[in-house]
PDB file of N, CA, C and O in Angstrom:
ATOM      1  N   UNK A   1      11.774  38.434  51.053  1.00  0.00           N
ATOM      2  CA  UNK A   1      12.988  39.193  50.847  1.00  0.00           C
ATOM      3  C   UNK A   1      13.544  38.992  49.443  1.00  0.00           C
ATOM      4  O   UNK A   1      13.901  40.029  48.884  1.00  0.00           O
ATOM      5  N   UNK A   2      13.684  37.856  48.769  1.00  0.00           N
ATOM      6  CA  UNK A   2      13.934  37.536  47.759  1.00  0.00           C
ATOM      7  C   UNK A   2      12.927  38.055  46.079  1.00  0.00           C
ATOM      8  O   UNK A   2      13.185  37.916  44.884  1.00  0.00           O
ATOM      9  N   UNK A   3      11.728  38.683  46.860  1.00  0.00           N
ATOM     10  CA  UNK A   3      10.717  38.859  45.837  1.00  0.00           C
ATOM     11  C   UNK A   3      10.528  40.114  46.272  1.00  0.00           C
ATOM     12  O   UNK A   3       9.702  40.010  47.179  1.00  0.00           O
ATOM     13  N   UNK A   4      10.923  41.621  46.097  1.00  0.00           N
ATOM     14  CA  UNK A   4      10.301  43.027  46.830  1.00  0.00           C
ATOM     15  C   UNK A   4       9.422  43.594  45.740  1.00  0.00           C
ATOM     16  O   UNK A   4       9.468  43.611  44.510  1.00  0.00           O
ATOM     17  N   UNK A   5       8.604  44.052  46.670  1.00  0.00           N
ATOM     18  CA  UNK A   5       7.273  44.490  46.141  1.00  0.00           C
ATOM     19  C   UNK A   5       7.798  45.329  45.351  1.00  0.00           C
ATOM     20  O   UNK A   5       8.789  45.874  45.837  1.00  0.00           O
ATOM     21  N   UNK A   6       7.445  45.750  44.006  1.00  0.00           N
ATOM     22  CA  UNK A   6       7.636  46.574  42.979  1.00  0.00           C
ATOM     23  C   UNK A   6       7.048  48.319  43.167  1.00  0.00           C
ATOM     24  O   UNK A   6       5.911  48.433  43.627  1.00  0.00           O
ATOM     25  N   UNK A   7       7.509  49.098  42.957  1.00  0.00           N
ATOM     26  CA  UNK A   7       6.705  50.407  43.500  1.00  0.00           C
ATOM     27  C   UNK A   7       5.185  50.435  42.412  1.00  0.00           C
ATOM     28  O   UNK A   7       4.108  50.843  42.847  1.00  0.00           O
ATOM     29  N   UNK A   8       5.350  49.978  41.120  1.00  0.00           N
ATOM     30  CA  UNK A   8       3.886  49.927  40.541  1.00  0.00           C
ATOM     31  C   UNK A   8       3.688  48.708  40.037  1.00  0.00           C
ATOM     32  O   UNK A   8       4.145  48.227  39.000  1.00  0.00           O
ATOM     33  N   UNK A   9       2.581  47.976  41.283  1.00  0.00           N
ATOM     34  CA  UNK A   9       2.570  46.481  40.737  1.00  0.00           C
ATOM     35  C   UNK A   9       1.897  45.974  39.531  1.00  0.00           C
ATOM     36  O   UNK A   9       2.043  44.883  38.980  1.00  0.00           O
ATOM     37  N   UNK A  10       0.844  47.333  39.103  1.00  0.00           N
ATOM     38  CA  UNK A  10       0.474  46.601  37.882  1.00  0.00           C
ATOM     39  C   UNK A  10       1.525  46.682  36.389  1.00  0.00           C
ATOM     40  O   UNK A  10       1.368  45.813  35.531  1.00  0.00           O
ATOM     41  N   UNK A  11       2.503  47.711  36.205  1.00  0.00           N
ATOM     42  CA  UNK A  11       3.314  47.728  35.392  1.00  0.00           C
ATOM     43  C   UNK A  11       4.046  46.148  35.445  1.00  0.00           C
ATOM     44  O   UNK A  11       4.172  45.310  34.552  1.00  0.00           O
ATOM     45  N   UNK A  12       4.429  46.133  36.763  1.00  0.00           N
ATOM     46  CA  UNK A  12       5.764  44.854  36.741  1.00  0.00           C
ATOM     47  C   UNK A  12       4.477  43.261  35.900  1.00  0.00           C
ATOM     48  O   UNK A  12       4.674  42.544  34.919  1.00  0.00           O
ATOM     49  N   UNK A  13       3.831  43.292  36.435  1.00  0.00           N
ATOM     50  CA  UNK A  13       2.636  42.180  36.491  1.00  0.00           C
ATOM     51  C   UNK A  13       2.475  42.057  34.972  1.00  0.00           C
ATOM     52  O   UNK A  13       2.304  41.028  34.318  1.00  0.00           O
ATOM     53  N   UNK A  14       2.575  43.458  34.506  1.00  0.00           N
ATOM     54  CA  UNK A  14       2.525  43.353  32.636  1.00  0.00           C
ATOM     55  C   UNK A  14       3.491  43.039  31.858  1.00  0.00           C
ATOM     56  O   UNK A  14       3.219  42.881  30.668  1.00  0.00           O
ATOM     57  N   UNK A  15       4.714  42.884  32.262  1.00  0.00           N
ATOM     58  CA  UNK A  15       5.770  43.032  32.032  1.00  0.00           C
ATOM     59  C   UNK A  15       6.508  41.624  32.225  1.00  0.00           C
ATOM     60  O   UNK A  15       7.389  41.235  31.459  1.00  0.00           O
ATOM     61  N   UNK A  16       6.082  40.954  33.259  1.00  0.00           N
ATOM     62  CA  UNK A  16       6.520  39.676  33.511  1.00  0.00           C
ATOM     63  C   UNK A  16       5.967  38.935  32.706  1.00  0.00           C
ATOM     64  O   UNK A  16       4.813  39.245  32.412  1.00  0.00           O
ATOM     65  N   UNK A  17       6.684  37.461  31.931  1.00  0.00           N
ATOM     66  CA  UNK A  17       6.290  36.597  31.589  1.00  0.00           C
ATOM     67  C   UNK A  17       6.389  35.493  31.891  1.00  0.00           C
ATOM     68  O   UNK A  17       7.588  35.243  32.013  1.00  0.00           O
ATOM     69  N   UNK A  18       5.619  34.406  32.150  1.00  0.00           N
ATOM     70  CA  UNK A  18       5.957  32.906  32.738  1.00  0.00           C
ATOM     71  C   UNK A  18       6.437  32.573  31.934  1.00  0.00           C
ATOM     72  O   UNK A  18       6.209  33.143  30.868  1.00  0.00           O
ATOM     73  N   UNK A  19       7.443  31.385  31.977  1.00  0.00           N
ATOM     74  CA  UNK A  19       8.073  30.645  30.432  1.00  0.00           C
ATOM     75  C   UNK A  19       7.141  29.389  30.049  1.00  0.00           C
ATOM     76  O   UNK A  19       6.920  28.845  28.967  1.00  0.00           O
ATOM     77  N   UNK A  20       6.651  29.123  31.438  1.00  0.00           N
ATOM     78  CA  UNK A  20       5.684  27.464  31.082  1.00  0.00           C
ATOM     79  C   UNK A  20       4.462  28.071  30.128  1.00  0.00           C
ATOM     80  O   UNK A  20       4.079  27.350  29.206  1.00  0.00           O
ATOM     81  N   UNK A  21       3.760  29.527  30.338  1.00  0.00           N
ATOM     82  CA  UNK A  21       2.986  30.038  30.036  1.00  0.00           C
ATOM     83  C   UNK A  21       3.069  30.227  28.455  1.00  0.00           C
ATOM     84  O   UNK A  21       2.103  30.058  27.711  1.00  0.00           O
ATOM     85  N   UNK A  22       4.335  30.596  28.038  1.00  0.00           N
ATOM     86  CA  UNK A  22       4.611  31.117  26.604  1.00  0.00           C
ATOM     87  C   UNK A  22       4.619  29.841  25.932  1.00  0.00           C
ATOM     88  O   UNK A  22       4.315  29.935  24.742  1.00  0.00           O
ATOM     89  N   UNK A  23       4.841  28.834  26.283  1.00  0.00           N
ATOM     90  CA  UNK A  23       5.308  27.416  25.628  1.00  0.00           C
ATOM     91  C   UNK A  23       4.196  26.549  25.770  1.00  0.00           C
ATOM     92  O   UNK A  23       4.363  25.470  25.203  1.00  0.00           O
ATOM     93  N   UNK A  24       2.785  26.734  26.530  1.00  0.00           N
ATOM     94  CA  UNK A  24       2.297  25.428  26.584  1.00  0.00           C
ATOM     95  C   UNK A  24       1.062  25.648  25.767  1.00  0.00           C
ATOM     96  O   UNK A  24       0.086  24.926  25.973  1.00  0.00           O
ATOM     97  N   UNK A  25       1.021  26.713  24.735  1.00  0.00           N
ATOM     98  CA  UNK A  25      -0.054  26.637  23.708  1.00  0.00           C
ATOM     99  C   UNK A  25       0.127  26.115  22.305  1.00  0.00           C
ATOM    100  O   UNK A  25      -0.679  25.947  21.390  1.00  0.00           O
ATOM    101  N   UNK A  26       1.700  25.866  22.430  1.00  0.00           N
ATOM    102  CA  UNK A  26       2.425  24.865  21.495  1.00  0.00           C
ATOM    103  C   UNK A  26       2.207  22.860  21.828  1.00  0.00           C
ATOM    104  O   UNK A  26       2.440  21.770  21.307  1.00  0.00           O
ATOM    105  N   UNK A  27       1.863  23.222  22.533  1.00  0.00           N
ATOM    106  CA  UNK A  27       2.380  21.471  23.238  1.00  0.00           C
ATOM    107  C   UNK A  27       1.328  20.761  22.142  1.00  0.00           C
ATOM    108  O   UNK A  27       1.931  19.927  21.467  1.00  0.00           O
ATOM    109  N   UNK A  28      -0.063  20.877  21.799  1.00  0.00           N
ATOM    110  CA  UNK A  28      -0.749  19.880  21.177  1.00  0.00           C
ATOM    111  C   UNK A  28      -0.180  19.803  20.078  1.00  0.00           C
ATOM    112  O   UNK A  28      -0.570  18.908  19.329  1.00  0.00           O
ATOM    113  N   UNK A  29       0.946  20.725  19.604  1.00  0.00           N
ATOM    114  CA  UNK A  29       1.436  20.523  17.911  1.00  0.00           C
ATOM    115  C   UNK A  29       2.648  19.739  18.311  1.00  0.00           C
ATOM    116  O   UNK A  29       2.802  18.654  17.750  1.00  0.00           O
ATOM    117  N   UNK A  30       3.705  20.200  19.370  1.00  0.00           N
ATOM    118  CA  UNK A  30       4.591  19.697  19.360  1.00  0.00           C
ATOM    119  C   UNK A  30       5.341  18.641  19.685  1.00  0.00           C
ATOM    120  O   UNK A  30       6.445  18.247  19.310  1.00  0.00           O
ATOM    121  N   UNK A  31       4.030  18.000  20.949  1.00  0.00           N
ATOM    122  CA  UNK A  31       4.271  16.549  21.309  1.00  0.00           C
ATOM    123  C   UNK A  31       3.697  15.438  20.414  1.00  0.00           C
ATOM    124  O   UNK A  31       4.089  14.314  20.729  1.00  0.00           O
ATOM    125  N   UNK A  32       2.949  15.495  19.483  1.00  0.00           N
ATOM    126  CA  UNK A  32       2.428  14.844  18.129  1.00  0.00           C
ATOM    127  C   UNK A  32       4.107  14.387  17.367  1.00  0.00           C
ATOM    128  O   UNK A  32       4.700  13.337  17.121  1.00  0.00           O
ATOM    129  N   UNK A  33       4.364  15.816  17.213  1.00  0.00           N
ATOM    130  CA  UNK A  33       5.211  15.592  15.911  1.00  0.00           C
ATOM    131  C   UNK A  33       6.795  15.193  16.814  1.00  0.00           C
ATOM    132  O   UNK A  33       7.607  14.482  16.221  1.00  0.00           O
ATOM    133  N   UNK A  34       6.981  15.479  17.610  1.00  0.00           N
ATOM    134  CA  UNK A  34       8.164  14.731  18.306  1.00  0.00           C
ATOM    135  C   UNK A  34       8.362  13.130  18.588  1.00  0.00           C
ATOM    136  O   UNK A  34       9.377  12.447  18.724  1.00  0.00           O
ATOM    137  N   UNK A  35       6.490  12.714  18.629  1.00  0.00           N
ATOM    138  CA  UNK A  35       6.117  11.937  18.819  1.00  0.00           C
ATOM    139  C   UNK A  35       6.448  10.715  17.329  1.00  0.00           C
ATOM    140  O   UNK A  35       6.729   9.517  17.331  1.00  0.00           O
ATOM    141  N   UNK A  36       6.289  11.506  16.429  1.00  0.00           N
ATOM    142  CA  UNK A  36       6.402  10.439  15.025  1.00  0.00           C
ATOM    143  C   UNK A  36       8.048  10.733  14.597  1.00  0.00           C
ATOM    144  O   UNK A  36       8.656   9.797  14.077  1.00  0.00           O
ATOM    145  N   UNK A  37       8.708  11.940  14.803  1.00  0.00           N
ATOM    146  CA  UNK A  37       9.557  11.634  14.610  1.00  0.00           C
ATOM    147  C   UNK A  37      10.350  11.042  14.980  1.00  0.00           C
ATOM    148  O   UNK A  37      11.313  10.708  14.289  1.00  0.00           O
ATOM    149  N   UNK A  38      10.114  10.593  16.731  1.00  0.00           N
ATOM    150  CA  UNK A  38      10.867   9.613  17.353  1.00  0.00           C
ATOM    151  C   UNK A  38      10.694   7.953  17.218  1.00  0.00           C
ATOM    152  O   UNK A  38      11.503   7.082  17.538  1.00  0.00           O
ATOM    153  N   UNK A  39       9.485   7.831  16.687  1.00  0.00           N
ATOM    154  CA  UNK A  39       8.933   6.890  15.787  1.00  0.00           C
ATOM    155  C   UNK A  39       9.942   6.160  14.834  1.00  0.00           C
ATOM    156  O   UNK A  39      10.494   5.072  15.001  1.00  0.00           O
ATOM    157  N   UNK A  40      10.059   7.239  13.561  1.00  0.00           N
ATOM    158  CA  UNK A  40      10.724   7.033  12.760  1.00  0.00           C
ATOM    159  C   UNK A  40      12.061   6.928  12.667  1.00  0.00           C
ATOM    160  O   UNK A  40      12.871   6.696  11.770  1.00  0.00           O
ATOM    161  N   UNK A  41      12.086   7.146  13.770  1.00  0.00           N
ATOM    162  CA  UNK A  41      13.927   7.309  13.834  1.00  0.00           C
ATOM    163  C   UNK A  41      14.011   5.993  14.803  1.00  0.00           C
ATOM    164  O   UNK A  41      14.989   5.294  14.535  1.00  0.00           O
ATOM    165  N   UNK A  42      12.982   5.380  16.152  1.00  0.00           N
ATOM    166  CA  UNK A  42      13.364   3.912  16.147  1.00  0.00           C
ATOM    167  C   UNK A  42      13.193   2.915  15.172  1.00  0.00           C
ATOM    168  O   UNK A  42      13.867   1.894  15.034  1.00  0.00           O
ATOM    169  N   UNK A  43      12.028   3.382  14.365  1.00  0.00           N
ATOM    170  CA  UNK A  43      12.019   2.194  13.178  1.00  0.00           C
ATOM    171  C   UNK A  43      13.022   2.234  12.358  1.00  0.00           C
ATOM    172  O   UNK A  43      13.268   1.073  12.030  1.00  0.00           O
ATOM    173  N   UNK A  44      13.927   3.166  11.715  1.00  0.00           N
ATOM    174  CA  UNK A  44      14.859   2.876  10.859  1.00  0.00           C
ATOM    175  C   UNK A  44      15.932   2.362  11.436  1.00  0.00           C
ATOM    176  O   UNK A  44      16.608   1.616  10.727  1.00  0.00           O
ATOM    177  N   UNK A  45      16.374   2.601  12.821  1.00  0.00           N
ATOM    178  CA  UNK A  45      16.932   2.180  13.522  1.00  0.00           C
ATOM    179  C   UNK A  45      16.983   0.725  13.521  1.00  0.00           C
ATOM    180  O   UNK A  45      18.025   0.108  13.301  1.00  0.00           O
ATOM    181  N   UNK A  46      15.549   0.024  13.835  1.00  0.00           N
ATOM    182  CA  UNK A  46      15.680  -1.409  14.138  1.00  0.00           C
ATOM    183  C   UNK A  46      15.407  -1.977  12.800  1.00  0.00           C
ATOM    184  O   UNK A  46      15.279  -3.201  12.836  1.00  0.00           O
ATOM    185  N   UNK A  47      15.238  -1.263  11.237  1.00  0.00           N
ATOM    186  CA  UNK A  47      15.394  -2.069  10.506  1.00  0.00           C
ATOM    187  C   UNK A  47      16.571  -1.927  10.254  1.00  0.00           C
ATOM    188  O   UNK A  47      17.137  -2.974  10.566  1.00  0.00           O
ATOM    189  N   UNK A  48      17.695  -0.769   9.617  1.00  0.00           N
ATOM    190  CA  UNK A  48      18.629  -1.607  10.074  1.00  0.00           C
ATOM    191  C   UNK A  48      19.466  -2.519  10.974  1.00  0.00           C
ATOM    192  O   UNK A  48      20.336  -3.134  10.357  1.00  0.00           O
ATOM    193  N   UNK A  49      19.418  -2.696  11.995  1.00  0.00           N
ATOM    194  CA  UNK A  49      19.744  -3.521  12.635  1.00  0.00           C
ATOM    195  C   UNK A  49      19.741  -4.591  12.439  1.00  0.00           C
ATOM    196  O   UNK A  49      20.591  -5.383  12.847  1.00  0.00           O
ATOM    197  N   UNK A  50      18.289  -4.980  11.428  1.00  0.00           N
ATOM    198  CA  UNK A  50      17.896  -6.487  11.483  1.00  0.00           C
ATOM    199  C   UNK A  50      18.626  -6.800  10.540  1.00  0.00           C
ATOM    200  O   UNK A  50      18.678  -7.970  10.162  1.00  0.00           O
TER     201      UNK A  50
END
């Protein structure tokens, strides 16, 4: 009930986009570089501190 069949399912089917779909051909660039910048931001962190 929540999902009604579309009168032309291949239009709707073209038309829809997943969001996990649009975003996860980014992930090998973007978990790298989130990755060092979170890096760098605890290391400056704990040198100043020290």
């Amino acid at each position: 009930m929540s999902n009604p069949t579309p009168v032309e399912p291949s239009h709707s089917a073209a038309v829809e986009q997943d969001a996990v779909e649009s975003v996860v051909h980014l992930m090998p660039l973007v978990l790298p570089l989130a990755g060092g910048v979170l890096m760098l931001l605890l290391a400056s962190i704990a040198v100043f501190m020290a």
